[in-house]
C-alpha positions as CSV (number, residue, x, y, z in Angstrom):
1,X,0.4,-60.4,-45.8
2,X,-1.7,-62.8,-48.2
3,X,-0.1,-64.7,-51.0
4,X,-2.3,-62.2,-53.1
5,X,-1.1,-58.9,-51.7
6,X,2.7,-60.5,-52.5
7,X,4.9,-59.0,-55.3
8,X,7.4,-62.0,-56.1
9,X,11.0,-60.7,-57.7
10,X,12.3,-63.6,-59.8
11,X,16.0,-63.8,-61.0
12,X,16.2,-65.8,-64.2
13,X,17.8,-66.2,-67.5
14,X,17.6,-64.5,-71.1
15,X,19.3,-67.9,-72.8
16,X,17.7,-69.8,-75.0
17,X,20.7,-72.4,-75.7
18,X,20.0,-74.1,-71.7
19,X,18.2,-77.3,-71.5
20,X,14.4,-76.1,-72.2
21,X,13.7,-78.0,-68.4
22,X,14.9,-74.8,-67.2
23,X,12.2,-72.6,-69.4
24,X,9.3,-75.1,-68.8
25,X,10.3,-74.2,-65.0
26,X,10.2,-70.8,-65.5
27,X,6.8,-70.8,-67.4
28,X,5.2,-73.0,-64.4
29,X,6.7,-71.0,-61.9
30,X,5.0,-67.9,-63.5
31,X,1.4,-70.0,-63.3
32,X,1.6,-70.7,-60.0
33,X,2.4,-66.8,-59.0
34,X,-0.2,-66.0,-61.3
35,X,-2.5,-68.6,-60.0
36,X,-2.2,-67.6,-56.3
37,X,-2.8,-63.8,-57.3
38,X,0.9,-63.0,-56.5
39,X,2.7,-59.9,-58.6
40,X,5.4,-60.8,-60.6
41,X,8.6,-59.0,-60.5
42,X,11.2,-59.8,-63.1
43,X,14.3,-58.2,-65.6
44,X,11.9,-57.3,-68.3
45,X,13.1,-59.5,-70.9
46,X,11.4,-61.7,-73.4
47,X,13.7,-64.0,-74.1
48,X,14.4,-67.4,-72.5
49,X,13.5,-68.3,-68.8
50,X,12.8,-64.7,-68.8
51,X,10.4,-64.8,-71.4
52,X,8.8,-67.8,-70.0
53,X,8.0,-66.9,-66.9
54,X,6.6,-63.3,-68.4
55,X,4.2,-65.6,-70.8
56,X,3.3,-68.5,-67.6
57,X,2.3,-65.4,-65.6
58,X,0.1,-63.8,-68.4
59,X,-1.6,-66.5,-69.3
60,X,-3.0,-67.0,-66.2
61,X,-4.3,-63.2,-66.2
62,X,-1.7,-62.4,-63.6
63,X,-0.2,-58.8,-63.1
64,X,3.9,-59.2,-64.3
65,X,5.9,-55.7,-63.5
66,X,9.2,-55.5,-65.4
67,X,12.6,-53.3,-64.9
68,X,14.6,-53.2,-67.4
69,X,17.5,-50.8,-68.3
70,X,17.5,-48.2,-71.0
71,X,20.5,-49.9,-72.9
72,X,18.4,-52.8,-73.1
73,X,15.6,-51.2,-74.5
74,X,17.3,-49.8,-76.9
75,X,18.9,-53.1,-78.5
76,X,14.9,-53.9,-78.4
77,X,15.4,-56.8,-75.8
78,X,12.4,-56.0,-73.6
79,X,9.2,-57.4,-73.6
80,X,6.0,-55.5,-75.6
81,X,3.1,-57.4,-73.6
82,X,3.9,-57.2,-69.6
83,X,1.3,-55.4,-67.3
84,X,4.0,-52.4,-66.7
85,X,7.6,-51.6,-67.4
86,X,9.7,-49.7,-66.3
87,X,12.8,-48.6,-68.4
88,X,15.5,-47.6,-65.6
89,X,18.8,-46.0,-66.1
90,X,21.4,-48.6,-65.3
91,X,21.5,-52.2,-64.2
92,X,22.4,-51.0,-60.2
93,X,19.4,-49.1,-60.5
94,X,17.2,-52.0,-62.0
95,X,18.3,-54.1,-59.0
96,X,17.6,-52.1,-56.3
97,X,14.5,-51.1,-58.2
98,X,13.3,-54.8,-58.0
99,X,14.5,-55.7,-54.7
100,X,12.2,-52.7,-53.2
101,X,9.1,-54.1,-54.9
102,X,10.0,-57.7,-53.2
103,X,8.0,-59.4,-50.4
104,X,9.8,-62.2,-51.6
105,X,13.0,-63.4,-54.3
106,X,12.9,-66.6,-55.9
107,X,16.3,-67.2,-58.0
108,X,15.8,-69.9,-61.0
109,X,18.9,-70.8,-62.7
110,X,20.9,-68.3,-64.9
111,X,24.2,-66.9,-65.6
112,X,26.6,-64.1,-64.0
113,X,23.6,-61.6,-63.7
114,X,21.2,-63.9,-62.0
115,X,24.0,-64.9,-59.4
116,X,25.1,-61.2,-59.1
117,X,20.8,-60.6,-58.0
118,X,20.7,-63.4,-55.9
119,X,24.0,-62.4,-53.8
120,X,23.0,-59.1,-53.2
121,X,19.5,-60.1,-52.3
122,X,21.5,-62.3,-50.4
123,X,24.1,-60.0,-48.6
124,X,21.4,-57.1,-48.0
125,X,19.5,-59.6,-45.8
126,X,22.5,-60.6,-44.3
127,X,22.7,-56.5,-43.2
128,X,18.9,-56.4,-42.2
129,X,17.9,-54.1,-45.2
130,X,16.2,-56.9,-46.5
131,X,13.9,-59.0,-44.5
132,X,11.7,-61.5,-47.1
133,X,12.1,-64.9,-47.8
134,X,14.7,-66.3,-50.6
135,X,14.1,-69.4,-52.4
136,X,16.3,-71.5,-54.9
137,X,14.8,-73.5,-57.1
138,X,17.3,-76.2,-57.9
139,X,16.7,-77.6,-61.0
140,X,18.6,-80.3,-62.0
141,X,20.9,-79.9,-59.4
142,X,22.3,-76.9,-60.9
143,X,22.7,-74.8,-57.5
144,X,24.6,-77.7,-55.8
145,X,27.8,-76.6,-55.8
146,X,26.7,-72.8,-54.9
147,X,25.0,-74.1,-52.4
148,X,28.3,-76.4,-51.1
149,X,29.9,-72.8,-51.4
150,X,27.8,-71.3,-49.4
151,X,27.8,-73.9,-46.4
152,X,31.8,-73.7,-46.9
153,X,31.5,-70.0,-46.1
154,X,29.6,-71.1,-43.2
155,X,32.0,-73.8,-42.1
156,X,34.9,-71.7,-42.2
157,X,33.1,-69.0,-40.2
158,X,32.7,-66.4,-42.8
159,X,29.3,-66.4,-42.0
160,X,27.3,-67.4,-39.3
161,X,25.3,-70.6,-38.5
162,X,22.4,-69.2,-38.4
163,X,23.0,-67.1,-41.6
164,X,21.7,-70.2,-43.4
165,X,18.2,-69.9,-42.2
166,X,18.2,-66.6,-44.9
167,X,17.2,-69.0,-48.0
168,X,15.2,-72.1,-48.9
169,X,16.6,-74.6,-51.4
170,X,13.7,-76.3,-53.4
171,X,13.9,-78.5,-56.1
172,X,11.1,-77.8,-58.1
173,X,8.3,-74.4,-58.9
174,X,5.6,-76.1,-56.9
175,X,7.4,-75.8,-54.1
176,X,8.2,-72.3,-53.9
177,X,5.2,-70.7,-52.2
178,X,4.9,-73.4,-49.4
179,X,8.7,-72.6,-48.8
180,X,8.2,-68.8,-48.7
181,X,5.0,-69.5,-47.0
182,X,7.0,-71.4,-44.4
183,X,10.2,-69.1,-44.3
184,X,12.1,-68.4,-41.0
185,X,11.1,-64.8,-40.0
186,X,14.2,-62.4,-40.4
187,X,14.2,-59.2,-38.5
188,X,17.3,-56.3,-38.2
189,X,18.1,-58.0,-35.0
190,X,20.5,-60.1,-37.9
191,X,22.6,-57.2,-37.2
192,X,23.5,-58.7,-34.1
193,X,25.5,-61.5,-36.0
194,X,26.2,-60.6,-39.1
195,X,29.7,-59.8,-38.3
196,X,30.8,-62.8,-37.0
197,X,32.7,-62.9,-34.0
């Protein structure tokens, strides 16, 4: 699959109290997807990283494709401008709406509901039902202790060695399509060792 046949599902924030770093992120990050001729997946919203990465994308003429629940429409937190949206029922079904539109996840920093996404994208690779690459873009540092978490889960055999292969840690948006052009290929023979033994 070419970078330009891609639809990239990026987990990111609605804030706009955070350090603006982690919005000028965002907006580069959706340039670059734009610039390559990837599809960007996102939450919808227009507000903070969110909001950035909507505007980075568009700017560059690229194709962004939110999913956003109904609730949120409603408190009239969605974005006008996006090349389709699609207003879903509940925020389950707005996550497993995104995931299925992903060749690839990219998780920038954010709160509960941006760690919630990137878990499950996560765990469902972990179970083979989702096989593209994941990248973290680490700004600032900010994933370094989830990521110490994560190799903790790892040292104390809760997951598997080769479990850590399933993401990519970068520190900054340039590096994100090299890394998920690079990424470890993941098949459901993960199965095999997802229960470790």
């Amino acid at each position: 699959m070419t970078l330009a046949e891609r639809s990239i599902v990026v987990y990111c924030a609605s804030s706009r109290g955070c350090d603006a770093e982690f919005h000028d992120v965002a907006r580069r990050l959706g340039e670059i997807l734009a610039g390559a001729g990837c599809s960007v997946v996102y939450g919808g919203g227009r507000a903070g990283s969110m909001g950035a990465l909507a505007e980075g994308a568009l700017a560059k003429g690229g194709r962004v494709v939110g999913v956003i629940p109904k609730f949120m429409v409603d408190l009239e937190w969605g974005h006008d401008d996006l090349s389709e949206l699609h207003v879903v029922e509940d925020m389950r079904t707005r996550k497993h709406e995104m995931l299925t539109r992903a060749s690839a996840v990219v998780a920038l920093a954010g709160g509960t509901g941006t760690l919630e996404e990137l878990f499950e994208a996560i765990t469902l690779k972990r179970l083979g039902l989702f096989l593209g690459p994941i990248v973290i873009v680490n700004t600032k540092g900010y994933y370094d202790s989830l990521i110490a978490q994560l190799q903790a889960a790892i040292d104390g055999r809760f997951m598997d060695e080769r479990h850590e292969s399933m993401w990519t840690v970068v520190g900054t948006p340039e590096e994100v399509l090299p890394a998920i052009e690079s990424s470890a290929s993941w098949g459901a023979d993960c199965r095999d060792f997802a229960v470790v033994r």
